[in-house]
DRENDO-1510 file (C-alpha; in Angstrom, 1 decimal, always signed):
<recs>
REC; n; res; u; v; w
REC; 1; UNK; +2.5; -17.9; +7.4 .
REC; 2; UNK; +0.0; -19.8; +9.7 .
REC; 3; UNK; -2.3; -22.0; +7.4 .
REC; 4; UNK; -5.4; -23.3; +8.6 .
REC; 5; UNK; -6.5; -26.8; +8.2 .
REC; 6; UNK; -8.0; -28.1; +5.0 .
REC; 7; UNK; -6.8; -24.4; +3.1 .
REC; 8; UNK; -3.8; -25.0; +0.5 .
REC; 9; UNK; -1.4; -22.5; +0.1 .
REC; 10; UNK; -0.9; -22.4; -2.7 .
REC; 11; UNK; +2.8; -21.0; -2.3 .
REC; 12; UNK; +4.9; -24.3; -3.5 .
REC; 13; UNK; +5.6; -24.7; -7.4 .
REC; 14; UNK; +2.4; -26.1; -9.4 .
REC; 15; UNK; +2.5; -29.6; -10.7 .
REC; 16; UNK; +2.8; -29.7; -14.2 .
REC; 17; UNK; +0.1; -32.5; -14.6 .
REC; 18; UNK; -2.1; -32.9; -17.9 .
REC; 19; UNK; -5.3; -31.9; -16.1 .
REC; 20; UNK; -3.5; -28.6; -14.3 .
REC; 21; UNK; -2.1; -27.6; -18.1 .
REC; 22; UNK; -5.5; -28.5; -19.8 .
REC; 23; UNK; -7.2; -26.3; -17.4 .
REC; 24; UNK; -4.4; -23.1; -18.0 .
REC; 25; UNK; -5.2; -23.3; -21.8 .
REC; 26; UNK; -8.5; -22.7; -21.2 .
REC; 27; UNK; -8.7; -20.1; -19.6 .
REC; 28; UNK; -8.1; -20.7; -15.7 .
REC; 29; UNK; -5.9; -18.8; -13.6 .
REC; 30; UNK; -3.4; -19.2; -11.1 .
REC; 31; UNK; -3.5; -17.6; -7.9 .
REC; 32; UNK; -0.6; -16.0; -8.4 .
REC; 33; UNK; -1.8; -14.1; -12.1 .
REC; 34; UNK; -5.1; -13.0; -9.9 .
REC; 35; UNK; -3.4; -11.3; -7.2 .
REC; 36; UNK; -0.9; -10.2; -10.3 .
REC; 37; UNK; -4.3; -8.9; -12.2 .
REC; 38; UNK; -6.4; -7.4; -9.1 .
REC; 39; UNK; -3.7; -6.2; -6.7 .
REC; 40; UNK; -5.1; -8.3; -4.4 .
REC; 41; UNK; -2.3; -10.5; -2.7 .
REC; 42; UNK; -3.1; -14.3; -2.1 .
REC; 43; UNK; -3.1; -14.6; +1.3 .
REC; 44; UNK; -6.3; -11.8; +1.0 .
REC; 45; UNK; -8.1; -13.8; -1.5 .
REC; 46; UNK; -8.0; -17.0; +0.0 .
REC; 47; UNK; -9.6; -15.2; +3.4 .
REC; 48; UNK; -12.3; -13.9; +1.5 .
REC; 49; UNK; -13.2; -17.3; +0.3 .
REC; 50; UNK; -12.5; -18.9; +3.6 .
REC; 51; UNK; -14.6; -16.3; +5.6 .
REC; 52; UNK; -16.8; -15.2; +3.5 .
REC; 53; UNK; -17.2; -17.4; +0.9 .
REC; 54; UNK; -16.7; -13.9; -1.4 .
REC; 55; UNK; -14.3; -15.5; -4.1 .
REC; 56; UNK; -14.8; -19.3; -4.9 .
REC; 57; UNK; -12.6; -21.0; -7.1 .
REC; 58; UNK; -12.0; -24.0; -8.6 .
REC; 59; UNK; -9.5; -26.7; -7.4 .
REC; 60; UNK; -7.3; -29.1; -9.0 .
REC; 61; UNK; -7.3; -32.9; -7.8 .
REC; 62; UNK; -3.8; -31.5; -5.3 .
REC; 63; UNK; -5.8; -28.8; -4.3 .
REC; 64; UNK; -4.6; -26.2; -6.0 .
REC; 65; UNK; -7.1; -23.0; -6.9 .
REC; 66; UNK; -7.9; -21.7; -10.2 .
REC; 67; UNK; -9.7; -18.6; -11.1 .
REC; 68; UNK; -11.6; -18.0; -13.8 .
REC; 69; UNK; -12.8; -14.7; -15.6 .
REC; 70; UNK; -15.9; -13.9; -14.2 .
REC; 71; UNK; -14.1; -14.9; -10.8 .
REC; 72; UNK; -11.5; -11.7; -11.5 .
REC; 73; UNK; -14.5; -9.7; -12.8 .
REC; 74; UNK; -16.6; -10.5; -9.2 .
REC; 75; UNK; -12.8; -9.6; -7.5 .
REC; 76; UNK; -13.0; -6.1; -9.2 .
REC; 77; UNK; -16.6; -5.3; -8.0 .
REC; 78; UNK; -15.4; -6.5; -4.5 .
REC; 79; UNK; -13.0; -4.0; -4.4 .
REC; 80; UNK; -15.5; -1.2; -6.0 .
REC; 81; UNK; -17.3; -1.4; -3.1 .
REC; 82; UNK; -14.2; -1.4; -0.4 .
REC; 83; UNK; -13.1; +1.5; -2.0 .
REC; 84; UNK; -16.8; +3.2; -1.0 .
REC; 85; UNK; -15.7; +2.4; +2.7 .
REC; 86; UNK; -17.9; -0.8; +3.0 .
REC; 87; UNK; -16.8; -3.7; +5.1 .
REC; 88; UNK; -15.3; -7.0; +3.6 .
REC; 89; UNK; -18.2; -8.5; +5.9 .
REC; 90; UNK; -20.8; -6.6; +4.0 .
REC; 91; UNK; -19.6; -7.3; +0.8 .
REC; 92; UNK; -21.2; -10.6; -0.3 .
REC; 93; UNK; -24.6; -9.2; +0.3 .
REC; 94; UNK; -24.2; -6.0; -1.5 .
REC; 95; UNK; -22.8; -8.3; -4.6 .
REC; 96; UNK; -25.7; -11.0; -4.7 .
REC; 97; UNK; -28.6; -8.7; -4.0 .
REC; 98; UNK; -31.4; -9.2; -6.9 .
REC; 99; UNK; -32.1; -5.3; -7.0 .
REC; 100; UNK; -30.0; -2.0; -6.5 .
REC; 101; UNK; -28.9; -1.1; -2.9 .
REC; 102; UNK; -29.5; +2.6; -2.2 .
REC; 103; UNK; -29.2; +2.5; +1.5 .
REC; 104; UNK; -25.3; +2.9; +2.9 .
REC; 105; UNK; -24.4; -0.2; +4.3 .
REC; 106; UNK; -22.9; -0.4; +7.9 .
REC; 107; UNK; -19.1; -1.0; +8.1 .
REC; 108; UNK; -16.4; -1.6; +10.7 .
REC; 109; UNK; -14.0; +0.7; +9.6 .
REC; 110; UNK; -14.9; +3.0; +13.0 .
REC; 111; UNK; -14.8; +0.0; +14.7 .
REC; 112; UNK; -11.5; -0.8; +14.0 .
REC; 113; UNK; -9.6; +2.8; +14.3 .
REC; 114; UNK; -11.3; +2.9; +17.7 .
REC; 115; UNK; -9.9; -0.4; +18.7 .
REC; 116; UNK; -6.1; +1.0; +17.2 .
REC; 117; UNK; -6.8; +4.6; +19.2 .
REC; 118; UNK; -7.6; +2.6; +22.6 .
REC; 119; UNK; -4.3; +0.2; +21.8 .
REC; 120; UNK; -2.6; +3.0; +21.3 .
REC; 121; UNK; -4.0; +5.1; +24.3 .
REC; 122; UNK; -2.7; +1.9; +26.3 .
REC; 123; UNK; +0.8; +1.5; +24.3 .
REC; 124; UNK; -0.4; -1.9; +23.9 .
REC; 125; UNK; +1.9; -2.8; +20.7 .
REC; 126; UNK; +0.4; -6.3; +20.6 .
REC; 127; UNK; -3.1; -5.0; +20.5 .
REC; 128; UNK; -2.1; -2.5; +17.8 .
REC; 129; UNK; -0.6; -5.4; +16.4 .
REC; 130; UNK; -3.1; -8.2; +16.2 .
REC; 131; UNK; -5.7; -5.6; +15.5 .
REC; 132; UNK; -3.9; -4.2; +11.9 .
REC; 133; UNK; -2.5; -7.9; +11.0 .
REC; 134; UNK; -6.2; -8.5; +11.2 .
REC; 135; UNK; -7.6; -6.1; +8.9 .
REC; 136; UNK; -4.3; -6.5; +6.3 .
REC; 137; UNK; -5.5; -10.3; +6.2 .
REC; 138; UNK; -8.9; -9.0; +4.2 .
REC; 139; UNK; -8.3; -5.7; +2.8 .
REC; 140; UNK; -6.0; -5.0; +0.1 .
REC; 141; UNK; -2.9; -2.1; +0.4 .
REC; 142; UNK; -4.8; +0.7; -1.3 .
REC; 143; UNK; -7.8; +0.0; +0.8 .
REC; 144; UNK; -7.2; -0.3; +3.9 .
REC; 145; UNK; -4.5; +3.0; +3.7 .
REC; 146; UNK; -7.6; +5.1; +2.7 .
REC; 147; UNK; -9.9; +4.0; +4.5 .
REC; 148; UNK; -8.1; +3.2; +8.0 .
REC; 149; UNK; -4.6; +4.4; +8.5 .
REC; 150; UNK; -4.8; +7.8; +7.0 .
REC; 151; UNK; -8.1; +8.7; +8.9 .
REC; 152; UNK; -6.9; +7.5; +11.8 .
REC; 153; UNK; -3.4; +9.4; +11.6 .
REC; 154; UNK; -5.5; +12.2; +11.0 .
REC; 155; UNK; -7.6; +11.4; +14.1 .
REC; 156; UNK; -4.4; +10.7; +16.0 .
REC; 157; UNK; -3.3; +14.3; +15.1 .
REC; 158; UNK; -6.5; +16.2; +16.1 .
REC; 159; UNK; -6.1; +14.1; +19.1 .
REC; 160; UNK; -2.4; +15.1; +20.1 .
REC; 161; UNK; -2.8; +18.7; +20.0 .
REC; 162; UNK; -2.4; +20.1; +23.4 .
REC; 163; UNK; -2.5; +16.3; +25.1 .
REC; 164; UNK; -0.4; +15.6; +27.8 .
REC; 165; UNK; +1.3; +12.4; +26.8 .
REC; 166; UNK; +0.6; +13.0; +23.2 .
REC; 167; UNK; +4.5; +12.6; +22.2 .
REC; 168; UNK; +4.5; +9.2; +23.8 .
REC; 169; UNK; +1.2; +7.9; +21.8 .
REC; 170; UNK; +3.0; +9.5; +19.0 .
REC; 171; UNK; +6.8; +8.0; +19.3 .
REC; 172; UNK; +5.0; +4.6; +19.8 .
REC; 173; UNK; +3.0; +4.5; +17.5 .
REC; 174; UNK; +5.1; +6.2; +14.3 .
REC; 175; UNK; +8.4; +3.8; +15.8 .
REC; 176; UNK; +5.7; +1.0; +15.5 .
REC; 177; UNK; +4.2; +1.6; +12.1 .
REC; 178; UNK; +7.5; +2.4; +10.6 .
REC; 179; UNK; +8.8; -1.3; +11.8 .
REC; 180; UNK; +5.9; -2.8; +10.6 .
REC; 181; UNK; +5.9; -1.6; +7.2 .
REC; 182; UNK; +9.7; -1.5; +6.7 .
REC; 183; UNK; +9.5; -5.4; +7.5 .
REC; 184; UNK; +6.5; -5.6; +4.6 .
REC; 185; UNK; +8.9; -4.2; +2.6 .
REC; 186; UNK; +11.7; -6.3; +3.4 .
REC; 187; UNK; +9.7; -9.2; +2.6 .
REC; 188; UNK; +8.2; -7.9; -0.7 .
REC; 189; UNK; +11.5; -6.5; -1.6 .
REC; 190; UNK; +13.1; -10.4; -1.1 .
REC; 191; UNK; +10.4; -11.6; -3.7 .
REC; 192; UNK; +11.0; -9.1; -6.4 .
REC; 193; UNK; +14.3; -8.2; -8.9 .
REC; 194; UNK; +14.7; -5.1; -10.5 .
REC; 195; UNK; +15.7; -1.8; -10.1 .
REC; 196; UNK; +13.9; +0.4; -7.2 .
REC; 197; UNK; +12.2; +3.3; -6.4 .
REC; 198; UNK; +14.4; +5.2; -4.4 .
REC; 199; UNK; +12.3; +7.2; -1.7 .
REC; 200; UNK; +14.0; +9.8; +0.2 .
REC; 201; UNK; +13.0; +12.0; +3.2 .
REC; 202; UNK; +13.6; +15.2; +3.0 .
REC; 203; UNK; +11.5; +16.3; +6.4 .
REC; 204; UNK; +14.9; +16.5; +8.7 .
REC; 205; UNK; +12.2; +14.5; +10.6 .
REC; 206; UNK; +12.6; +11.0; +11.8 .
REC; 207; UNK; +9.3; +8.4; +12.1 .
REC; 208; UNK; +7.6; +9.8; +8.8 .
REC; 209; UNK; +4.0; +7.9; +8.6 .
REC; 210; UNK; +3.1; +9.1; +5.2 .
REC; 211; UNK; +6.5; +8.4; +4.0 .
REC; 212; UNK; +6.3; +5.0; +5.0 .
REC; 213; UNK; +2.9; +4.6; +3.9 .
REC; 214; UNK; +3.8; +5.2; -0.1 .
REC; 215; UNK; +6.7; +3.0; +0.3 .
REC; 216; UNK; +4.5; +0.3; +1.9 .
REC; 217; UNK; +2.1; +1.2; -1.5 .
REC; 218; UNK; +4.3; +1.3; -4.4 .
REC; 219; UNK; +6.1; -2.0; -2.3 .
REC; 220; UNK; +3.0; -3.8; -2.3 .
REC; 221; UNK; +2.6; -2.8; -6.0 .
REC; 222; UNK; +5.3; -5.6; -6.7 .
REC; 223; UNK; +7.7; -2.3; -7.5 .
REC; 224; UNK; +11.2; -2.7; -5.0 .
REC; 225; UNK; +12.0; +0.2; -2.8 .
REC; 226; UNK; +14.5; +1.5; -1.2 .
REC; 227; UNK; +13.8; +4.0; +1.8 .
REC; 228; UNK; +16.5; +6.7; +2.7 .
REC; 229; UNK; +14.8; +8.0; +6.0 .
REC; 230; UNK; +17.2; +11.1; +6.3 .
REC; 231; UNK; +17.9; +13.7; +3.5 .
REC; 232; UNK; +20.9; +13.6; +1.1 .
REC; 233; UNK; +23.1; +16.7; +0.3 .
REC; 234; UNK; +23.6; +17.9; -3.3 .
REC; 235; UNK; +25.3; +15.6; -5.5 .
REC; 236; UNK; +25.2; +12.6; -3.1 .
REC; 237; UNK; +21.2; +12.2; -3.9 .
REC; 238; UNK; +22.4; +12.0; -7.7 .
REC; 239; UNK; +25.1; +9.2; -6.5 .
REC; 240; UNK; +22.6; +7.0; -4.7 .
REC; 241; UNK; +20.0; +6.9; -8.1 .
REC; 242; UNK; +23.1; +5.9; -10.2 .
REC; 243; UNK; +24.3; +3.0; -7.8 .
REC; 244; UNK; +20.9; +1.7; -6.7 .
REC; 245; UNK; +19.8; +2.2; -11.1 .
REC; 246; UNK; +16.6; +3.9; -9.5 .
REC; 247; UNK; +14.1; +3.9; -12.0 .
REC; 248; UNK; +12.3; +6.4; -10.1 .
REC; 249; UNK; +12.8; +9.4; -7.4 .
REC; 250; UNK; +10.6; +10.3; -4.9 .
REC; 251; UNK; +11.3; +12.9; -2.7 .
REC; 252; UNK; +8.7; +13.0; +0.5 .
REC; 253; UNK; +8.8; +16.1; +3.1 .
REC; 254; UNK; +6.3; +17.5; +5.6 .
REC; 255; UNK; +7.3; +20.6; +5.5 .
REC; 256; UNK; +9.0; +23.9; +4.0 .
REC; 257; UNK; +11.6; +23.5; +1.4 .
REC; 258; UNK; +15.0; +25.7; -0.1 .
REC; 259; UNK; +13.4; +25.5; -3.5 .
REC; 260; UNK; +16.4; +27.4; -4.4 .
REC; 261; UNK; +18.2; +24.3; -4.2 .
REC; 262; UNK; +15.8; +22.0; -6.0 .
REC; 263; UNK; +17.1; +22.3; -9.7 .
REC; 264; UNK; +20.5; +21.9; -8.3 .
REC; 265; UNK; +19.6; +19.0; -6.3 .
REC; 266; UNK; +17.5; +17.1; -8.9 .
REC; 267; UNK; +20.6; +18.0; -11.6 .
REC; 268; UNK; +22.0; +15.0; -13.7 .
REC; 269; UNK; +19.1; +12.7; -12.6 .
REC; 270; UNK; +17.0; +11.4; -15.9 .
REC; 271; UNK; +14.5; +9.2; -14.0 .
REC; 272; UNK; +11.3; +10.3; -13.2 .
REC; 273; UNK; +11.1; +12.5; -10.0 .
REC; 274; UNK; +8.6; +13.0; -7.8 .
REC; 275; UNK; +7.9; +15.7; -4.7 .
REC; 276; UNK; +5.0; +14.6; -2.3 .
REC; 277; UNK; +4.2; +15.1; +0.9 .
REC; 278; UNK; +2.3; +18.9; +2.2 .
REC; 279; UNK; +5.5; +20.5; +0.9 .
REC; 280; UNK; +3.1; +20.3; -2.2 .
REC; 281; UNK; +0.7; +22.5; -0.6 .
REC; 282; UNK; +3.5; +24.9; +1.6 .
REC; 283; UNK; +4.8; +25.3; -2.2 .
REC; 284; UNK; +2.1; +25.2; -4.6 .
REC; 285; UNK; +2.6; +27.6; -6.7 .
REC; 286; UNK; +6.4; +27.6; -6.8 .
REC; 287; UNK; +6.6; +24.0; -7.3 .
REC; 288; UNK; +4.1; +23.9; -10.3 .
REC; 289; UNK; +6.7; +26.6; -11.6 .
REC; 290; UNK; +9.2; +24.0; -11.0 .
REC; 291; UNK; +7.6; +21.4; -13.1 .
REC; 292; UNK; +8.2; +23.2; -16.2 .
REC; 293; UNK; +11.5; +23.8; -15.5 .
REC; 294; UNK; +12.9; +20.6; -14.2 .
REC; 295; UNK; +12.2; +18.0; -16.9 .
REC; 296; UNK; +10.5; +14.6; -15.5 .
REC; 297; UNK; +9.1; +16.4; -12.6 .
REC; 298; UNK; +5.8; +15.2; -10.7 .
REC; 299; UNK; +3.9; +16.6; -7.6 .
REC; 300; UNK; +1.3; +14.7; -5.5 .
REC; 301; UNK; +0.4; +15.7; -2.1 .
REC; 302; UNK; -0.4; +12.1; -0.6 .
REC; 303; UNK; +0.4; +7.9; -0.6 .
REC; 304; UNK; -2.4; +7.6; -2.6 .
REC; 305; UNK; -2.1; +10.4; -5.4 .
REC; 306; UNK; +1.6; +9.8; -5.5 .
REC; 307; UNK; +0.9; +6.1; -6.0 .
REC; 308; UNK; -1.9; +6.7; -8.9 .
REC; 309; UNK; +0.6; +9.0; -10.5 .
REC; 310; UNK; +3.5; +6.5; -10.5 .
REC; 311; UNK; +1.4; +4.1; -12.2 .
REC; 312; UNK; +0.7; +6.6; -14.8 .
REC; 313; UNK; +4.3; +7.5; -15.0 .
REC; 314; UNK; +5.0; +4.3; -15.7 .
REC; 315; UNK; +7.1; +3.4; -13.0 .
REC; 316; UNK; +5.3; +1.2; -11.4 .
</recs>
């Protein structure tokens, strides 16, 4: 990670001095316990402070930043208003104004999918590239899933249909997001213990986006994964949760399923399990069937609902 001059990392182990200890008993935070608090990872916060002045902490005499609560309270009203689709840029306004805001406030949400469609018109992978590690720098996971990949894979789709050339933009750029987020996940999985959260597709379909998407989630939720990007036949799906000690299933397809095969498949797995993916919709009334009848069974059609259900599960 590149770190620009005069910002501390904050990555090496804290000193142990009488002032840094003085200031944890009374209350100041770590980096570390705010990203741990807010979901917001550290190399996100310390851009908000650095280009927007958003987040300002304190710092020890070695430079080290501490947070305090009203800090993680002002943190959790930032991301209220990310999550109504306004800019990072926008933010700091919207937070110090002295009366309510009732007009919406401009954001560059469009701006950025068009610059992604145009890289990817051009197969320009370092455009795509600089363009996403750009956003992923000031937006949290959660965030920047709603409010830029998934519209723009489902402007990417509209797009594609009838296109000549569409299954080129579409083998670049699924090869391309699957790489990107299988190294995120790599990394995060390297930083965490545990036992995982075994995803499996079961789409017979390679290059996945929405599959990759929820692992790149529940990953960034500090929960490890473990992504099995082609299906597993009856009783060798039961094998990999008992060697990996999954403490969770999720089981992602795009389309149709042999739900006749379901209880058989899920048999002599106790963790939770859960179907996502538009076979939820293909099979919704067979499925919610299923739920009754195949104990510790979840549905949730999308990365985001299958992540909000995982949390309530438990699992993460």
């Amino acid at each position: 990670m590149t770190t620009l001059a005069g910002d501390t990392p904050d990555t090496r182990p804290e000193p142990d001095g009488a002032d840094y200890l003085l200031a944890l008993k009374q209350g100041w935070l770590p980096i570390r316990e705010v990203a741990r608090l807010t979901g917001v990872n550290a190399v996100t916060l310390r851009a908000w402070e650095r280009r927007y002045r958003l987040i300002v902490p304190q710092r020890t005499p070695k430079g080290h930043r501490l947070y305090s609560a009203e800090h993680v309270e002002r943190i959790l009203a930032i991301l209220k208003w990310l999550d109504r689709g306004v800019s990072v840029s926008q933010v700091k306004h919207l937070l110090d104004a002295p009366q309510p805001v009732f007009s919406n406030p401009e954001n560059d949400w469009d701006d950025l999918r068009q610059a992604l469609l145009q890289a990817i018109s051009q197969l320009a992978e370092r455009k795509v590239d600089e363009t996403f590690n750009q956003a992923m720098s000031l937006y949290p996971p959660r965030t920047l899933c709603e409010q830029l990949l998934l519209p723009l894979l489902a402007e990417l789709e509209r797009r594609w249909q009838g296109q000549f050339g569409a299954h080129l933009e579409r083998v670049f750029f699924y090869s391309w997001l699957r790489s990107k987020l299988g190294a995120r996940i790599y990394y995060n999985n390297r930083q965490l213990s545990g036992a995982p959260l075994l995803l499996v597709n079961q789409s017979d379909l390679p290059l996945e986006p929405h599959l990759w998407l929820t692992a790149w989630l529940i990953s960034s939720a500090n929960c490890p994964v473990e992504v099995f990007d082609w299906p597993l036949p009856v009783g060798e799906l039961s094998l990999a949760v008992e060697y990996l000690k999954a403490r969770g299933l999720l089981l992602y397809s795009s389309k149709a399923l042999n739900l006749s095969q379901l209880p058989k498949l899920l048999a002599n797995i106790a963790c939770p399990k859960l179907i996502t993916g538009p076979t939820v919709r293909i099979h919704c009334a067979e499925l919610s069937v299923s739920i009754t009848e195949i104990q510790g069974l979840t549905l949730a059609e999308g990365p985001l609902t299958a992540q909000a259900a995982l949390h309530t599960l438990g699992v993460i």
